[in-house]
N, C-alpha and C positions, 0 to 999 in steps of 0.2 A: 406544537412543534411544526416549523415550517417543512414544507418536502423540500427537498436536498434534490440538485439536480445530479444525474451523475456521470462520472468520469469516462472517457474511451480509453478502458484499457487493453495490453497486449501480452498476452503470453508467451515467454521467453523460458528458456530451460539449457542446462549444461546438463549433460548425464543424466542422471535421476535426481536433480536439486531443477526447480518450476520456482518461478516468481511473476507476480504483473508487474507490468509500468506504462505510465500514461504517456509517456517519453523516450526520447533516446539518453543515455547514458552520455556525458561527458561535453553537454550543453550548458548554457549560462540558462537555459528558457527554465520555467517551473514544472516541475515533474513528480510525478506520487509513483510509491514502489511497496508492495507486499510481496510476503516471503514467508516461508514456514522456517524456523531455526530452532530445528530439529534439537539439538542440545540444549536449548534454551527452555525449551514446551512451552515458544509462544508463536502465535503469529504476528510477525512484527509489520507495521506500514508508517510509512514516513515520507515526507513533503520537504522538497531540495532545489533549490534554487540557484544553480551552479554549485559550488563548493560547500555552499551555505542552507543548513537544514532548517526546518521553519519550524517542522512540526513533527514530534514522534509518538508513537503510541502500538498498542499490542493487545491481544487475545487470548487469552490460555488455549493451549491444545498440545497435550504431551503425547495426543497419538496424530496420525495422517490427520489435517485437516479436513474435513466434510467441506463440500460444496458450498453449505448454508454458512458453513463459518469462515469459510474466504470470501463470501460476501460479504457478509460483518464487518469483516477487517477495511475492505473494498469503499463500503458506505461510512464507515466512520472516518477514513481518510478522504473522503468525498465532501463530507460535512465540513472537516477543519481543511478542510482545501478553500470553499468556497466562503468561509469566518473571516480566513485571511484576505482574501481575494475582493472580500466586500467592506 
């Protein structure tokens, strides 16, 4: 398995809902975004490319996610970031 280089992400949050992304919101540029959806019990991350998603994918976690498993989610959307990209 090759090493995955990885993303610069940024921590953003409304109230008590927290997500990353490697980008700003509402750009044409290529941008990765993780999120806990809470309802859902997953952690969801996914690759957007203006309007247009490249790549989706997710984590179980039906309580608060742990630190190690937002990085999970982090590095696997890092991996299919740079599949695509290469």
């Amino acid at each position: 398995m090759r090493a995955v280089r990885p993303l610069n992400w940024t921590e953003c949050g409304v109230e008590a809902q927290r997500w990353w992304e490697t980008g700003p919101p509402g750009v044409d540029e290529r941008r990765a975004v993780v999120i806990w959806l809470r309802d859902l019990g997953k952690v969801a991350w996914w690759i957007a490319e203006g309007e247009r998603t490249l790549a989706l994918g997710f984590v179980e976690s039906l309580n608060p996610p742990s630190e190690e498993l937002l990085e999970q989610a982090r590095r696997s959307a890092a991996q299919r970031w740079w599949e695509i990209y290469t």
